[in-house]
C-alpha positions as CSV (number, residue, x, y, z in Angstrom):
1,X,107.4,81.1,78.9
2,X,104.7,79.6,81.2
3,X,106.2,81.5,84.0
4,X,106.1,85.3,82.5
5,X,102.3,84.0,81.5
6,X,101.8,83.4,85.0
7,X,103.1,86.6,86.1
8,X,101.2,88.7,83.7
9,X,98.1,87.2,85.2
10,X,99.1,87.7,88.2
11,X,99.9,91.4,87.6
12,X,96.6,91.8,85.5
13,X,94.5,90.3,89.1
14,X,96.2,93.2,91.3
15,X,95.6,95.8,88.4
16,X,91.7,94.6,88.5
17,X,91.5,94.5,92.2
18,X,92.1,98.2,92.5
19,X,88.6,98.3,89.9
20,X,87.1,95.4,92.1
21,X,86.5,95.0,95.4
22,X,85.8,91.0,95.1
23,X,88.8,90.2,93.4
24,X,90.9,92.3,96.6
25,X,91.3,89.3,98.3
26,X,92.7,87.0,95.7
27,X,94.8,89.6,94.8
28,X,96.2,90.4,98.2
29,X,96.7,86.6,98.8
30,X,98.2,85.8,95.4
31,X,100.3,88.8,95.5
32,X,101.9,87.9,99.1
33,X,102.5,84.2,98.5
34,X,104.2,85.3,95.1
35,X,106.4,88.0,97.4
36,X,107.2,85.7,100.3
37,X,108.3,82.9,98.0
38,X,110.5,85.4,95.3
39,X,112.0,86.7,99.0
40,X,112.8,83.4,99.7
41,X,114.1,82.4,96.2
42,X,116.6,85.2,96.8
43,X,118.3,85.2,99.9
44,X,118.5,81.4,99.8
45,X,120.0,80.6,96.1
46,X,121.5,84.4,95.2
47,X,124.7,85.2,97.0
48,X,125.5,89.0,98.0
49,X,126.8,91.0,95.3
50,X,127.7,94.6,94.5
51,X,127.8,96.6,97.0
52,X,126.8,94.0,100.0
53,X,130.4,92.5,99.8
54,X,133.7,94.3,101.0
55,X,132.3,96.7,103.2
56,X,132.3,94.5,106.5
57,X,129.6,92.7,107.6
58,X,126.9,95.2,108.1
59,X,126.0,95.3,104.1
60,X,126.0,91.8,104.2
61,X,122.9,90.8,107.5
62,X,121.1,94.2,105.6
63,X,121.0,91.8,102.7
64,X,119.9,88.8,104.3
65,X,117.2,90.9,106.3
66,X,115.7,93.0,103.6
67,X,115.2,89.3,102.1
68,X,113.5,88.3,105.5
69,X,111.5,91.4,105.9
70,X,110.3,91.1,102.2
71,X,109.3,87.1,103.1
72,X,107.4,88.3,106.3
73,X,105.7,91.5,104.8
74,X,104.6,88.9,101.5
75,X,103.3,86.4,104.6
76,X,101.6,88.8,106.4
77,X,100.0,90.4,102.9
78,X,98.2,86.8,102.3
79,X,96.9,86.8,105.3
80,X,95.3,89.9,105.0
81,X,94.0,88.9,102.0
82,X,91.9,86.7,104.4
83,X,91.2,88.9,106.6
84,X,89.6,91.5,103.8
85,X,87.7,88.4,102.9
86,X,85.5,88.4,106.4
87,X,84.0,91.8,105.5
88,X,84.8,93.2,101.9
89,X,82.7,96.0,102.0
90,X,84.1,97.5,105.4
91,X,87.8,96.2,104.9
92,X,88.5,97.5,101.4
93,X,90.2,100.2,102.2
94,X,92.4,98.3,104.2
95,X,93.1,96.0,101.9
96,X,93.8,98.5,99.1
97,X,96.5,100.3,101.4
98,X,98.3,96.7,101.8
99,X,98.4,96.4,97.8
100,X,99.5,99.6,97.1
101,X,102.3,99.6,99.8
102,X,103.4,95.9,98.6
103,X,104.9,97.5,95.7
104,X,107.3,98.4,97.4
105,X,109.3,95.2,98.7
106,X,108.2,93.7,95.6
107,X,110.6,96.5,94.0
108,X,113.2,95.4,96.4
109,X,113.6,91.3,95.7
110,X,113.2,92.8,92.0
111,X,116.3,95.1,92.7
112,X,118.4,92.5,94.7
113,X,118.0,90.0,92.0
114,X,114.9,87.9,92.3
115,X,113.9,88.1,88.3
116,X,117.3,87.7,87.2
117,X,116.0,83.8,87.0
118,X,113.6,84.4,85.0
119,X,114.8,84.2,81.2
């Protein structure tokens, strides 16, 4: 149960960044490190299934480098959490974009089975 707590915070910090411009960083940096690590999570302990098995090998590197994109993206979000920290005022927009287009590969660890460990 501690873990969904976590999560709702951590949802309720990227839904108040997008109010605040000082909590942009945290939320950028939170949200990345929380990406990169369920990314991780999946392509190391969560085996292919569905449709990336018995259709050749293709389906199957896709798999493994969604999971790798997703883990670089997440990296690369967190450090632009500290880089929107250097100049909040000028970088927000930036750092807004970076939020708003993380929902994306969040969407696709979600899909390939990163909260399936959840309950």
């Amino acid at each position: 149960m501690e873990f969904m707590a976590s999560l709702v915070n951590i949802l309720a910090l990227i839904s108040e960044a997008c109010r605040s411009a000082e909590k942009l960083p945290a939320a950028l940096i939170t949200g990345g490190v929380v990406e990169a690590a369920a990314a991780i999570f999946v392509g190391v302990f969560k085996a292919p299934g569905g449709i990336f098995q018995h259709h050749g090998k293709a389906p199957f590197y896709l798999y493994y480098g969604i999971t790798g994109g997703v883990a670089i993206f997440g990296f690369a979000e967190a450090w632009a959490g500290f880089w929107v920290s250097g100049d909040l005022n000028g970088r927000r927009a930036v750092g807004k974009t970076i939020l708003w287009v993380s929902i994306l590969p969040l969407v696709l660890v979600a899909a390939l089975g990163g909260f399936v460990f959840m309950t």
